[in-house]
C-alpha positions as CSV (number, residue, x, y, z in Angstrom):
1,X,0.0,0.0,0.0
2,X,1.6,3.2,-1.7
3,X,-0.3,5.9,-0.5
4,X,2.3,8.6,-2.3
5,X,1.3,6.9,-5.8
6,X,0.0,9.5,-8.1
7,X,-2.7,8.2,-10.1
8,X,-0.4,7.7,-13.4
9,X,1.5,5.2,-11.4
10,X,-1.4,2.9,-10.2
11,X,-1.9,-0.7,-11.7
12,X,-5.3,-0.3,-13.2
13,X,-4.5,2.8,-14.7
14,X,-2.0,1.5,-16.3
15,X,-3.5,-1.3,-17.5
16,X,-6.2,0.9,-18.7
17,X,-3.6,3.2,-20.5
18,X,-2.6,0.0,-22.3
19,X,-5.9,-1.6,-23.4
20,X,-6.9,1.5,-25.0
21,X,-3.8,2.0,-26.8
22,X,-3.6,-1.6,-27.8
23,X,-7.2,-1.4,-28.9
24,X,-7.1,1.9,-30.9
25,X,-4.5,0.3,-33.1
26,X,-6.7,-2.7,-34.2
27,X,-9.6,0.4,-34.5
28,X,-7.4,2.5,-36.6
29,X,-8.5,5.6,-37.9
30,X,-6.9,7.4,-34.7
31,X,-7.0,11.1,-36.2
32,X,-10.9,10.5,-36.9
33,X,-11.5,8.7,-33.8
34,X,-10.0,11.7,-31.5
35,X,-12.0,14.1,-33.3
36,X,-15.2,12.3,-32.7
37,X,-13.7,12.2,-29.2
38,X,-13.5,15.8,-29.0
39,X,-16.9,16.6,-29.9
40,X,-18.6,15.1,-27.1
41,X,-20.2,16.8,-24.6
42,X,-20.2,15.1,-21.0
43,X,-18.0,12.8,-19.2
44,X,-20.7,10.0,-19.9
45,X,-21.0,10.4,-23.7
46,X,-17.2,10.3,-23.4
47,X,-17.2,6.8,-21.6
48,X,-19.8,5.5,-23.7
49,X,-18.5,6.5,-27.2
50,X,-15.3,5.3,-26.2
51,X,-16.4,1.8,-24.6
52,X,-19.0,1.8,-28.6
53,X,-15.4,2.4,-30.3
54,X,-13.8,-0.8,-28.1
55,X,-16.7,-3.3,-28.8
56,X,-15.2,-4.8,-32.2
57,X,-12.3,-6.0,-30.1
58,X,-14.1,-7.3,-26.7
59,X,-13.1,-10.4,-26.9
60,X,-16.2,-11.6,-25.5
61,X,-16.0,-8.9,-22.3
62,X,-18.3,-7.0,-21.1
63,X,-18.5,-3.2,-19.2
64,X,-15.7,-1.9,-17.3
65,X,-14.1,-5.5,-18.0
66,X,-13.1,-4.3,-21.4
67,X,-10.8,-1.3,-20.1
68,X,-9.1,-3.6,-17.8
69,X,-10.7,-2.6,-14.3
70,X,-12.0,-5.5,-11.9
71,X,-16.0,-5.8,-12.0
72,X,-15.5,-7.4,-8.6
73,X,-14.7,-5.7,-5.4
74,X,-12.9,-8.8,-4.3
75,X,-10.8,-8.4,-7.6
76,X,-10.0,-4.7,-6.3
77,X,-9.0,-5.1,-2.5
78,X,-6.6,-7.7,-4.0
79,X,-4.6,-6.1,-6.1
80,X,-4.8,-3.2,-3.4
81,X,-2.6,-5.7,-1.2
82,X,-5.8,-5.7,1.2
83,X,-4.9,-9.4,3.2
84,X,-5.9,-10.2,6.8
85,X,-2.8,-12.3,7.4
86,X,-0.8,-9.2,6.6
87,X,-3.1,-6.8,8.9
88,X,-2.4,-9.7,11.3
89,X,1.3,-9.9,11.1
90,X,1.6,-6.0,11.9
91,X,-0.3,-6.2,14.7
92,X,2.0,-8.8,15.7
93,X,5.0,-6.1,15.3
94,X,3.0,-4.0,18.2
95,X,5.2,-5.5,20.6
96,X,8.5,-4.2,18.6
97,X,7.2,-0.3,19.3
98,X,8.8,1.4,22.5
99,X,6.4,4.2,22.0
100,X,2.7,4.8,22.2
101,X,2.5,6.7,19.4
102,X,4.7,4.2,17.8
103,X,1.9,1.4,18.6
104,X,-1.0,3.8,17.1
105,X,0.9,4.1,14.1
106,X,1.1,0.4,13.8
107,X,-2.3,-0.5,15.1
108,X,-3.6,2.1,11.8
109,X,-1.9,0.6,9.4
110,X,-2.9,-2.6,10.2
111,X,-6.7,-1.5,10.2
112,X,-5.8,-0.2,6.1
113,X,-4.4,-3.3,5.3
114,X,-7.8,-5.6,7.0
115,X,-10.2,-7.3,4.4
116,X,-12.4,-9.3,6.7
117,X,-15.0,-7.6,9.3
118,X,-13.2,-9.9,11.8
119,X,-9.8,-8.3,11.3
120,X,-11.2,-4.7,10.8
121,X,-12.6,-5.7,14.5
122,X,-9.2,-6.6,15.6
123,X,-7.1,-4.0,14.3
124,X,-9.8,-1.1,15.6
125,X,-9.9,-3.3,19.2
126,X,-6.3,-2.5,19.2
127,X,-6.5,1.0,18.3
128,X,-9.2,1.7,21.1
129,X,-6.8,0.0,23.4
130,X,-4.1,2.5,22.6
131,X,-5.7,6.1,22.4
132,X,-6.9,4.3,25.8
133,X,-3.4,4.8,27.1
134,X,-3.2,8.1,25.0
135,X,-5.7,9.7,27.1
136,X,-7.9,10.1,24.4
137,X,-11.2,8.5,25.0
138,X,-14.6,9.8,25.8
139,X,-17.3,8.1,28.1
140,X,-20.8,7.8,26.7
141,X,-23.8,7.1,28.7
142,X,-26.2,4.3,28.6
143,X,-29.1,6.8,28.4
144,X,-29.3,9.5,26.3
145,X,-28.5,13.0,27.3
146,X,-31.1,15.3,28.4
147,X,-31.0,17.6,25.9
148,X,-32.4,14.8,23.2
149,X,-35.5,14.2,24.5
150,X,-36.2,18.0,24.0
151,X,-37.9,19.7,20.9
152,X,-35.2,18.5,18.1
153,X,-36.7,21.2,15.3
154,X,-34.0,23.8,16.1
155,X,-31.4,20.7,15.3
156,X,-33.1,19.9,12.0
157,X,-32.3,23.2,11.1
158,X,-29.0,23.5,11.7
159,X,-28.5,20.5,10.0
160,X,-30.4,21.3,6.9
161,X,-28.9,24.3,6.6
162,X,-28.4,25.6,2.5
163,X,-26.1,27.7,1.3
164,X,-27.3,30.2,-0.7
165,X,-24.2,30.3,-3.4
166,X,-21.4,27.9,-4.0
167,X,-18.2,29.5,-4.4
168,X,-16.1,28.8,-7.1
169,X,-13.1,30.7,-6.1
170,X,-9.7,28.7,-6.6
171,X,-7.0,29.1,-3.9
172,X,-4.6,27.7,-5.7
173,X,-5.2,30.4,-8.6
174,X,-3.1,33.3,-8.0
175,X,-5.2,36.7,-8.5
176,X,-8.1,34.8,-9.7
177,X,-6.7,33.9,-13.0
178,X,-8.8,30.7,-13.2
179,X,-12.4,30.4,-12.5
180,X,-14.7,27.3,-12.4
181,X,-17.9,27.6,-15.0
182,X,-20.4,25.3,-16.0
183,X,-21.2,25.2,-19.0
184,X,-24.3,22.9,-18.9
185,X,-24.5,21.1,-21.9
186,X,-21.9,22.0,-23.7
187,X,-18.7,20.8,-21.3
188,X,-20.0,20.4,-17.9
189,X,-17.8,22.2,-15.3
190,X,-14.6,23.5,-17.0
191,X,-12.0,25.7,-16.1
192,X,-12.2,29.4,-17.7
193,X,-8.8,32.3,-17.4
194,X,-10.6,35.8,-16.1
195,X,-8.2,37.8,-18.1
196,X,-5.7,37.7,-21.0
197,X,-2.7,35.8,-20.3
198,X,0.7,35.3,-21.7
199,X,2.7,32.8,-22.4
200,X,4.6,31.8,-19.4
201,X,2.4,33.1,-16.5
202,X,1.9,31.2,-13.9
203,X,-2.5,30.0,-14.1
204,X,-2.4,27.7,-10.4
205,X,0.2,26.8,-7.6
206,X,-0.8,23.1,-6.0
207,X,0.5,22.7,-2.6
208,X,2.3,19.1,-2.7
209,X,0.4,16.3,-0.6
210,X,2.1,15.5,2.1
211,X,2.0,11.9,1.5
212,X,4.4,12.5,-1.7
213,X,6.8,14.5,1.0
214,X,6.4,11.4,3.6
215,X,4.9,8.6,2.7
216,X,6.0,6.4,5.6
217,X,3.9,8.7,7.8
218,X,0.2,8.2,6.3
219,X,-0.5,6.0,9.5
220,X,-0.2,9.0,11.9
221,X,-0.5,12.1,9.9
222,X,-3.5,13.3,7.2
223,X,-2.4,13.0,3.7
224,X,-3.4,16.3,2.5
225,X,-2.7,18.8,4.9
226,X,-0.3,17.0,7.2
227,X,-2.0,17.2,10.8
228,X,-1.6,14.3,13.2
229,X,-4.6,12.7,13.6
230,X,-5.9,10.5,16.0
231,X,-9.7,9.5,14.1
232,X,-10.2,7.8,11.5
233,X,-12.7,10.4,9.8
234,X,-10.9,12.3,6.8
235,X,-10.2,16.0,7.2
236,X,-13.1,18.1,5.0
237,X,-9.9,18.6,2.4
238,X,-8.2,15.5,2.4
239,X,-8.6,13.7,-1.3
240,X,-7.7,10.3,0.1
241,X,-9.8,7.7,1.3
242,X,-9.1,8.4,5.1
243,X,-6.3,9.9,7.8
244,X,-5.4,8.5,10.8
């Protein structure tokens, strides 16, 4: 488990990069192909033209199948490394840590790496044992709270709260340069400059994840913005599947 892969560097991408290359050159007729390509409209008519173009050369597969990518979420969490015996075996290596934070960071890892409920169960067991010893825990009742039994309208509020606008403001877009706009029809969402540019000026600065600067770190740190965390729920900005 690589969690500083970029997405270029993953197996079923490039298995997918392959297939379609392999499969345009029986197809032929690249130049007209991309064309046609080009004119569509959405991300779906995209997909579907291009799984239409594929079909002469199946070879008797069907859907996602014919690009490469498992139809089977067994198929996925395999070639993901996802194995109970190896979730097992770092929870084994607990013992080996002469810190507590040293044990957390194990005990996470191992929860990544479990398939089975079972060892999910074991690896969180462990976890809960640890922030434990961390101090961080918190005591619920078996009743609940006062406060619930009240009038719960006020909640629904909060919680259903709407914006009024979403803002499509890029931070990484120095002086506004770049704009999101949907398009409707035409492209979806795209990206739009505000103002002329020339050539050489700079349109957006991305902040590297942190998970490219450390990768050995994703069991105690988020990916994204690099804060130790302790829970298991993602950060509202981190784009990967969970921090710990």
């Amino acid at each position: 488990m690589d969690a500083s892969k970029c997405g270029s560097d993953h197996k079923f991408v490039k298995e997918y990069f392959r297939i379609v290359n392999e499969r345009m050159t029986k197809v032929g007729r690249k130049k007209e192909w991309m064309k046609q390509f080009g004119e569509a409209k959405t991300d779906f008519e995209r997909v579907c033209f291009l799984l239409k173009s594929l079909e002469a050369s199946n070879e008797g597969k069907r859907g996602i199948e014919v690009l490469g990518l498992p139809s089977k979420r067994s198929e996925v969490t395999k070639v993901n490394v996802k194995s109970d015996e190896f979730s097992d075996k770092i929870l084994l290596s607990l013992k080996t840590q002469k810190s507590v934070r040293g044990l957390l960071n194990y005990a996470t890892r191992a929860l990544f790496f479990a398939e089975s409920e079972a060892a999910k169960l074991r690896a969180e067991a462990n976890r809960s044992r640890i922030l434990s010893l961390l101090g961080e825990w918190k005591c619920f009742r078996a009743e609940p709270p006062e406060v619930m039994s009240k009038d719960s309208s006020n909640c629904k509020k909060v919680s259903c709260k709407k914006e009024k606008e979403v803002s499509c403001h890029l931070s990484a877009s120095p002086d506004g340069l770049l704009q999101l706009k949907n398009t409707g029809n035409k492209r979806g969402w795209a990206l739009e400059v505000t103002q002329d540019i020339a050539v050489g000026d700079v349109l957006m600065v991305d902040k590297p994840y942190a998970s490219n600067l450390l990768s050995d770190h994703f069991g105690t740190h988020c990916y994204h913005c690099y804060k130790r965390m302790l829970s298991l729920i993602p950060c509202d900005c981190c784009p990967y599947v969970s921090c710990a």
